[in-house]
BAVEXMAR-547199 format. One record per residue (C-alpha): residue number from 1; residue in one letter; x, y, z. Coordinates in steps of 0.05 Angstrom, whole numbers, always signed. Layout:
% residues N
<NUM "A" <X Y Z>>
...
//
This chain:
% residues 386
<1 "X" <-94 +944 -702>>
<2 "X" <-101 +921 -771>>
<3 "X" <-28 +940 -787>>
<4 "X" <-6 +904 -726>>
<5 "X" <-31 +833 -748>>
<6 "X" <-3 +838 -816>>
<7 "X" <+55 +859 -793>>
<8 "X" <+56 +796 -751>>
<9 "X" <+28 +747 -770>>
<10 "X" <+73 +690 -747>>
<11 "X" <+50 +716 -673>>
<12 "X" <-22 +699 -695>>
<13 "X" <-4 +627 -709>>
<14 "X" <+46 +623 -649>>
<15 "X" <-15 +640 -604>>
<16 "X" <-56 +589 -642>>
<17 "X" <-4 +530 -637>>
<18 "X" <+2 +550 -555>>
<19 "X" <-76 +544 -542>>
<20 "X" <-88 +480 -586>>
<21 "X" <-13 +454 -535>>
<22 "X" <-48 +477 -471>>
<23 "X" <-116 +455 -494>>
<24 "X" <-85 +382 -502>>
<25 "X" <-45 +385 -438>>
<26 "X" <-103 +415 -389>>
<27 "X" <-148 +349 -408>>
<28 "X" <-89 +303 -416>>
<29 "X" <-80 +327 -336>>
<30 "X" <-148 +322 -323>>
<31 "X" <-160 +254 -349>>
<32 "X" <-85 +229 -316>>
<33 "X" <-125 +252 -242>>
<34 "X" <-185 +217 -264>>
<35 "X" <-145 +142 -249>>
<36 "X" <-92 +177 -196>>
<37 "X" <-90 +132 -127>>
<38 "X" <-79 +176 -75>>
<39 "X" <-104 +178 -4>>
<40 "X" <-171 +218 +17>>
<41 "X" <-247 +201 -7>>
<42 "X" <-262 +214 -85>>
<43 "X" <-329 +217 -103>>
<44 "X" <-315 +194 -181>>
<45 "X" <-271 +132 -157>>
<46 "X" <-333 +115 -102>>
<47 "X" <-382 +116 -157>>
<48 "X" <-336 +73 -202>>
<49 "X" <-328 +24 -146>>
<50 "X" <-410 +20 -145>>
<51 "X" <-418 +15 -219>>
<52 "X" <-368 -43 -222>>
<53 "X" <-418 -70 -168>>
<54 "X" <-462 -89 -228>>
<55 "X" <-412 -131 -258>>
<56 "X" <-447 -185 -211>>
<57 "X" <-509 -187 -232>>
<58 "X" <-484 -216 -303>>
<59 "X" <-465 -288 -286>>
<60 "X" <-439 -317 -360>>
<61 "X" <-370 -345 -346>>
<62 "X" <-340 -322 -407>>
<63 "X" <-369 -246 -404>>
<64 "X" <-308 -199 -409>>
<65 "X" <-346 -143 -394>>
<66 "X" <-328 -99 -465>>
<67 "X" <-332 -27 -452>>
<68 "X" <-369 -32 -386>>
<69 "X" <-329 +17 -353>>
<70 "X" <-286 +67 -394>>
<71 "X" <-221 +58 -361>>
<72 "X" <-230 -11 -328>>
<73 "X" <-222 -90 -352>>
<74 "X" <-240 -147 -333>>
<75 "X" <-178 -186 -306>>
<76 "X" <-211 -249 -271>>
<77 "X" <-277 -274 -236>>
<78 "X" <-265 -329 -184>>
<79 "X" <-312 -381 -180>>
<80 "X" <-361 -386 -116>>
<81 "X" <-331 -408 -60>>
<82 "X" <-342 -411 +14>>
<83 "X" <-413 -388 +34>>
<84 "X" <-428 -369 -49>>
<85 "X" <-374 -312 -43>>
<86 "X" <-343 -281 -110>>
<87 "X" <-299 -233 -130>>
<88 "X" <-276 -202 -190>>
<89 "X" <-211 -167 -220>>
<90 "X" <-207 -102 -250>>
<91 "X" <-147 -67 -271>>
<92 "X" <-148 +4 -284>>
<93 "X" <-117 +48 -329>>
<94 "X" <-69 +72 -289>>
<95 "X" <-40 +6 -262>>
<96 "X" <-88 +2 -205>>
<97 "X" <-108 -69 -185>>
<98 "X" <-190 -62 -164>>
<99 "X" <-209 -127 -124>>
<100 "X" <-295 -124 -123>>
<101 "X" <-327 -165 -74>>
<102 "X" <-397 -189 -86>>
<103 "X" <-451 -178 -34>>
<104 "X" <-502 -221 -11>>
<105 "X" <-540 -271 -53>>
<106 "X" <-610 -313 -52>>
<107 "X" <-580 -375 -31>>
<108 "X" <-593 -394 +42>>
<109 "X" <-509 -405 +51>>
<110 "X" <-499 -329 +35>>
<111 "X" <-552 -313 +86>>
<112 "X" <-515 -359 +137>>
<113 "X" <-458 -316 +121>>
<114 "X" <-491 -256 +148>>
<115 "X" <-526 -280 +215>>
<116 "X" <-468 -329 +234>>
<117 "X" <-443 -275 +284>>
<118 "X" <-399 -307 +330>>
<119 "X" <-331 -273 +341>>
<120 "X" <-266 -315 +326>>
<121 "X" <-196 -282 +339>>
<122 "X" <-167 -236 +274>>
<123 "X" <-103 -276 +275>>
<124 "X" <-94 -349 +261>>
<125 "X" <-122 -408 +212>>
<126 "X" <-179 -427 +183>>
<127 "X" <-188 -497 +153>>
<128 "X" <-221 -497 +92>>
<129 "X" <-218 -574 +69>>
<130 "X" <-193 -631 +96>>
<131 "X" <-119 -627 +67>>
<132 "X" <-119 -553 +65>>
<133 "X" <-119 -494 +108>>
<134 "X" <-118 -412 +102>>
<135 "X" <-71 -366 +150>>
<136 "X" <-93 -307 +157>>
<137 "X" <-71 -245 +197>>
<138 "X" <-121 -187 +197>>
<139 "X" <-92 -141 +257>>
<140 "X" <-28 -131 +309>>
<141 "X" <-71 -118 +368>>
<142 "X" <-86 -188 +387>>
<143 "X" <-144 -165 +419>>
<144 "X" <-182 -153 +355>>
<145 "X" <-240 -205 +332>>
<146 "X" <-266 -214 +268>>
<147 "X" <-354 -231 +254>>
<148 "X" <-340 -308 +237>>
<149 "X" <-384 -311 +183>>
<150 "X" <-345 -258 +138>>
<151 "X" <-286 -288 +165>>
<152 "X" <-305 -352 +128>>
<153 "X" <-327 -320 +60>>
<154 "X" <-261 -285 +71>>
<155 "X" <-217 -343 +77>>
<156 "X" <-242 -384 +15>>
<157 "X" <-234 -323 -28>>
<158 "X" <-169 -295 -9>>
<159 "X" <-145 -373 -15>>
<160 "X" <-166 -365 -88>>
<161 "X" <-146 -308 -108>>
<162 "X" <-84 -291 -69>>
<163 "X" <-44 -328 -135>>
<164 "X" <-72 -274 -172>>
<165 "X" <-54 -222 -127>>
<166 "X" <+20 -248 -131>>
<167 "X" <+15 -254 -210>>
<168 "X" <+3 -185 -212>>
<169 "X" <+51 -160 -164>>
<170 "X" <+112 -204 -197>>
<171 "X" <+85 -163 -257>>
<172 "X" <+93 -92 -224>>
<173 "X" <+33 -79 -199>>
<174 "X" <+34 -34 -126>>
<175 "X" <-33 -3 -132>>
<176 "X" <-87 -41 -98>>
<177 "X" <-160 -19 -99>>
<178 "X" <-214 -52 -61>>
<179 "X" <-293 -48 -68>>
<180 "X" <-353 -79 -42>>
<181 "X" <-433 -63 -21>>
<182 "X" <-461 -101 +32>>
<183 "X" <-431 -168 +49>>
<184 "X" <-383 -147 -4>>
<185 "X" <-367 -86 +39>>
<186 "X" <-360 -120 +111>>
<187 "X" <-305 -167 +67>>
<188 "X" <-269 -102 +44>>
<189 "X" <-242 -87 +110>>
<190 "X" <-213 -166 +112>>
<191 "X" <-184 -164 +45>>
<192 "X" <-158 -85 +60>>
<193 "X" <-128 -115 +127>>
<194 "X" <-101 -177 +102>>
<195 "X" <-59 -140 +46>>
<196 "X" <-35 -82 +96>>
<197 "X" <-8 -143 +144>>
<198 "X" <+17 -173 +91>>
<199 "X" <+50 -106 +70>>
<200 "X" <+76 -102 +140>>
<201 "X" <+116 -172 +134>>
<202 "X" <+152 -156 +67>>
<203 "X" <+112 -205 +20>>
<204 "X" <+71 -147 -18>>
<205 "X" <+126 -91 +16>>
<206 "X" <+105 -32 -20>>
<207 "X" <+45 -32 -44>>
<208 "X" <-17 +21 -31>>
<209 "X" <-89 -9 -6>>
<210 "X" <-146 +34 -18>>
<211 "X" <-219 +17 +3>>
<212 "X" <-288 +36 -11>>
<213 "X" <-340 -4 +39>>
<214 "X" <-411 +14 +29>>
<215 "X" <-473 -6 +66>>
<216 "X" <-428 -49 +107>>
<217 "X" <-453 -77 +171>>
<218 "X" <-407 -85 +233>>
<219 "X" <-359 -131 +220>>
<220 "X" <-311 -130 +281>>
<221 "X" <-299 -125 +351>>
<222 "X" <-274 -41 +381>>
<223 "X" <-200 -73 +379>>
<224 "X" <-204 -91 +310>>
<225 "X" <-224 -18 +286>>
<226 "X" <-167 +21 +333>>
<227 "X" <-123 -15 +303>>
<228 "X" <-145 -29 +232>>
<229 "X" <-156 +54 +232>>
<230 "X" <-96 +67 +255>>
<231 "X" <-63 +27 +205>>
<232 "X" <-93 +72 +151>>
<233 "X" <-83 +138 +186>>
<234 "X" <-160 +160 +166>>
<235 "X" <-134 +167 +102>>
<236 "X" <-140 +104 +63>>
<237 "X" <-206 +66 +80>>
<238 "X" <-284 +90 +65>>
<239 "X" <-350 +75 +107>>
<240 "X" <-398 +97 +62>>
<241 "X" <-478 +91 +87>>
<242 "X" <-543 +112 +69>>
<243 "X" <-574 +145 +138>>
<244 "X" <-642 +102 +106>>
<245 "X" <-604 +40 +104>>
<246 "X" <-614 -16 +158>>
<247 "X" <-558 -56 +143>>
<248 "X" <-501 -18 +165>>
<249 "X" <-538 -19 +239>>
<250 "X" <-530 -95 +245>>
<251 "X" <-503 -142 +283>>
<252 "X" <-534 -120 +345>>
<253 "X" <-484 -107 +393>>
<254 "X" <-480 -112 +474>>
<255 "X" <-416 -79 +506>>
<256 "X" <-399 -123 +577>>
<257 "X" <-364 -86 +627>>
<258 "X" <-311 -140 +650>>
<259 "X" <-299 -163 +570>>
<260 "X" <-300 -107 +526>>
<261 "X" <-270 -48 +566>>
<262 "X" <-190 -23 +573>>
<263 "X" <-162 -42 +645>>
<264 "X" <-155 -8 +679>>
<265 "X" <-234 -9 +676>>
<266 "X" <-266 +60 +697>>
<267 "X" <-332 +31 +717>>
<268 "X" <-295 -34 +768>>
<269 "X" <-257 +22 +789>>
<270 "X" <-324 +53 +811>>
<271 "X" <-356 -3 +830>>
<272 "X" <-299 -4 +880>>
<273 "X" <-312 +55 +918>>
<274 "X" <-387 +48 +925>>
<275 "X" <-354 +10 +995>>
<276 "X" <-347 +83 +1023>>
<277 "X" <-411 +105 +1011>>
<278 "X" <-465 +102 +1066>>
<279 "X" <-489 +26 +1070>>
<280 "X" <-563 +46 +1040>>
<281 "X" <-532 +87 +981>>
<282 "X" <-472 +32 +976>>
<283 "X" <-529 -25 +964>>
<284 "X" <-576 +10 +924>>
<285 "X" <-513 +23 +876>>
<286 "X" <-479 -44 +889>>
<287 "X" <-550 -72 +867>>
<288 "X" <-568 -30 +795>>
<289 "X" <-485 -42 +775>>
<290 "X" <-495 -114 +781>>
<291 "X" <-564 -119 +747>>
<292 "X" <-532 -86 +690>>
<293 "X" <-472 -114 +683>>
<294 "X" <-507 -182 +687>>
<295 "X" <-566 -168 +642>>
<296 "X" <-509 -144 +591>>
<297 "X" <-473 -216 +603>>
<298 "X" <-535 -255 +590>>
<299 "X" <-556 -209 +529>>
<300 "X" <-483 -240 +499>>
<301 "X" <-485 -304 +516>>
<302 "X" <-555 -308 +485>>
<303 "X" <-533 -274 +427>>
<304 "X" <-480 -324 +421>>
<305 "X" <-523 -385 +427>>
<306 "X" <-575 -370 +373>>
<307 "X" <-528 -336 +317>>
<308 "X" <-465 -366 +336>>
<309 "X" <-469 -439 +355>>
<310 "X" <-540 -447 +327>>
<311 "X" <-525 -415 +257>>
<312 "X" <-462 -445 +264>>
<313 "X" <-484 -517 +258>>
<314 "X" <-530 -495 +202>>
<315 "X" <-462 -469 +160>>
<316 "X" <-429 -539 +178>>
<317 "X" <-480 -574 +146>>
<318 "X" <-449 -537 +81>>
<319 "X" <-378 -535 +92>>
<320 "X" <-372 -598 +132>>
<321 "X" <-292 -597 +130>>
<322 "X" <-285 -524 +150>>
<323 "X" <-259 -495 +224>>
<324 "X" <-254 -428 +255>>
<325 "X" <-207 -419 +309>>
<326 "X" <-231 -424 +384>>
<327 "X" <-301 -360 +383>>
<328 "X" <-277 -304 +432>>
<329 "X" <-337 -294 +476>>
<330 "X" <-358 -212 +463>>
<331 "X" <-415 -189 +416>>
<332 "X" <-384 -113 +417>>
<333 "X" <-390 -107 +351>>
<334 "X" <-367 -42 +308>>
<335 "X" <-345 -18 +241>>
<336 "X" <-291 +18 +222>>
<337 "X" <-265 +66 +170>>
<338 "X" <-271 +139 +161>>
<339 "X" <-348 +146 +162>>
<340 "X" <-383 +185 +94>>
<341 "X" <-447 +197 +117>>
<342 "X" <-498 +207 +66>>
<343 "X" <-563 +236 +104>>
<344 "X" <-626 +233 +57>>
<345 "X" <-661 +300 +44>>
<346 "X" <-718 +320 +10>>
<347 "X" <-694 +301 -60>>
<348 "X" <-678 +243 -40>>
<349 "X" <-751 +218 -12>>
<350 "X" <-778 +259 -72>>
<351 "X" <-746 +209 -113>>
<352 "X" <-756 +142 -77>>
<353 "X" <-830 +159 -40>>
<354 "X" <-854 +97 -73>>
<355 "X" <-798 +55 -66>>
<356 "X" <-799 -2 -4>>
<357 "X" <-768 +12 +68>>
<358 "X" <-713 -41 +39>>
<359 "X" <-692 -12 -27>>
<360 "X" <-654 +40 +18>>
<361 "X" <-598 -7 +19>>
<362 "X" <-583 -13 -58>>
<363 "X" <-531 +12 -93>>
<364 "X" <-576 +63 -139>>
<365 "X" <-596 +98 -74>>
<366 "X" <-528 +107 -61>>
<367 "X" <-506 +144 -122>>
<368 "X" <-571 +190 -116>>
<369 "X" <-549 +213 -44>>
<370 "X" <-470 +215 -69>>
<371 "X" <-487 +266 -123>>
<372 "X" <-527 +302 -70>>
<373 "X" <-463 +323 -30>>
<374 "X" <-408 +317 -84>>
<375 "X" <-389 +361 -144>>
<376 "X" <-369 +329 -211>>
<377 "X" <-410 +270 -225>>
<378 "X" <-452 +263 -284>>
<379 "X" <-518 +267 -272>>
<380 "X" <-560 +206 -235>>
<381 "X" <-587 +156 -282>>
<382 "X" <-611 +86 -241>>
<383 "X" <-579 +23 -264>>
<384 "X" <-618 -23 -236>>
<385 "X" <-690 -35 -243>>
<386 "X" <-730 +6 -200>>
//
């Protein structure tokens, strides 16, 4: 064997130069899929979109975030508009635009945001001043409502930031990334919507819209998911919740039969043929089907007084200039997106048994139950304060 090496010894370095070559290219690949945009959930990019969360909490205006995310920088941070809404811009190594949505706040306006849960139509305009106004187009089904409190922190920030969407796309940008926890994440599936319409009519013609939305609550009406899932083929948009978390669970919701069923409508259909029963049975049916299609009518229409008109007035009071389009009267609230489910387990209350019923919905609990059911993260170290 001895013999054999000095008798070639330019093999020797050969082999050397072709390891060092493949050594390079494996993590040159590796890093390259890292920051690749492609359809399907990715537990690294989910746990990027919830460490740019954090970005929030620091509120200096002139903060360009240096080094806060290998990969990611700072492009712009709107102002607060609307209900105190914000949003930053990211851009990613690989060309990928990341719009980040901020969640709720302390002030009373963000917390009008949340409760003002009337339902207003997904297409049409929203008047944001007196000399100004927003169109917006969110779905094709005109069916599909929208939660009219999102709708408005939607609004005021796509109005301020849509120049910077176009800035970038004049510059050759196609990739389009969008984040949010909480509030931020009910707003995801606006500003994922708005940009795939928008797609649709030729103005942003080919670009890609990927979304992670975690702890969102219901933000729409059964119409508005078919058809905002069905636009992204269960490929392209993330649900992400924490089975401890309360806030994905809210708005209440009350399905009517007469408003928020297909016609034709299986249960008038029955109600129908309860005439050919015998007269006791056809009462005694007649009777409960009416009770509960009532009870369900007045459970709405309550709903929409107290956290629709009531709340309503409340958010006028702040944005005395702004109007929604005419409310749509249904409280059928759902969410959509392909649904991560991230059940808590023992580790998981081993870790947080002293932590309140409430913390369940941060974004630290989050990333503890992520690395619980996905391979490849670094290990869980809490960024906020416990």
């Amino acid at each position: 064997m001895m013999r054999i090496f000095k008798s070639n010894p330019p093999t020797h370095h050969l082999l050397s130069i072709l390891f060092i070559i493949s050594f390079i290219l494996f993590y040159s690949h590796t890093y390259a899929r890292a920051f690749q945009l492609k359809p399907g959930f990715n537990a690294q990019e989910c746990e990027d979109i919830f460490k740019l969360n954090f970005a929030f909490l620091d509120t200096v205006k002139a903060n360009k975030f240096p080094g806060f995310l290998d990969g990611y920088t700072i492009h712009y941070r709107s102002p607060s508009v609307g209900l105190d809404n914000s949003s930053d811009i990211w851009l990613r190594e690989d060309s990928t635009v990341v719009i980040m949505l901020r969640g709720t706040t302390a002030t009373i306006q963000s917390y009008l945001e949340d409760f003002y849960c009337a339902m207003v139509p997904a297409n049409g305009f929203v008047k944001l001043s007196k000399n100004k106004s927003f169109e917006y187009q969110l779905a094709t089904d005109p069916r599909a409502a929208v939660h009219a409190g999102f709708l408005i922190g939607f609004a005021y920030l796509a109005d301020d930031i849509q120049p910077k969407i176009n800035e970038l796309y004049f510059k050759g940008y196609r990739k389009f990334l969008v984040g949010g926890h909480s509030q931020g994440g009910a707003l995801c599936y606006y500003f994922s919507a708005w940009l795939m319409q928008l797609r649709a009519k030729g103005v942003y013609k080919d670009i890609i819209i990927k979304s992670y939305a975690s702890a969102p609550p219901k933000m729409g009406n059964m119409y508005f998911a078919y058809d905002y899932d069905n636009a992204n083929l269960s490929l392209w948009s993330f649900s992400i919740v924490n089975t401890a978390d309360p806030v994905p669970e809210i708005p209440f919701t009350t399905q009517q039969i007469v408003i928020d069923m297909n016609d034709p409508n299986p249960i008038i259909n029955l109600m129908k043929r309860f005439n050919d029963l015998p007269l006791l049975e056809s009462i005694f049916f007649k009777r409960a089907f009416n009770k509960m299609k009532k009870r369900a009518e007045k459970s709405s229409e309550a709903y929409q007084k107290y956290l629709g008109k009531y709340v309503g007035n409340f958010i006028h009071q702040s944005l005395p200039e702004m109007e929604l389009p005419e409310k749509v009267k249904t409280t059928y609230f759902a969410r959509p997106g392909v649904p991560i489910t991230l059940s808590t387990n023992d580790a998981y209350w081993s870790y947080y048994k002293k932590a309140p019923k409430y913390f369940h919905h941060g974004i630290d609990p989050y990333r503890f139950l992520l690395r619980q059911y996905y391979q490849g993260l670094a290990p869980f170290e809490p960024i906020a304060e416990e």
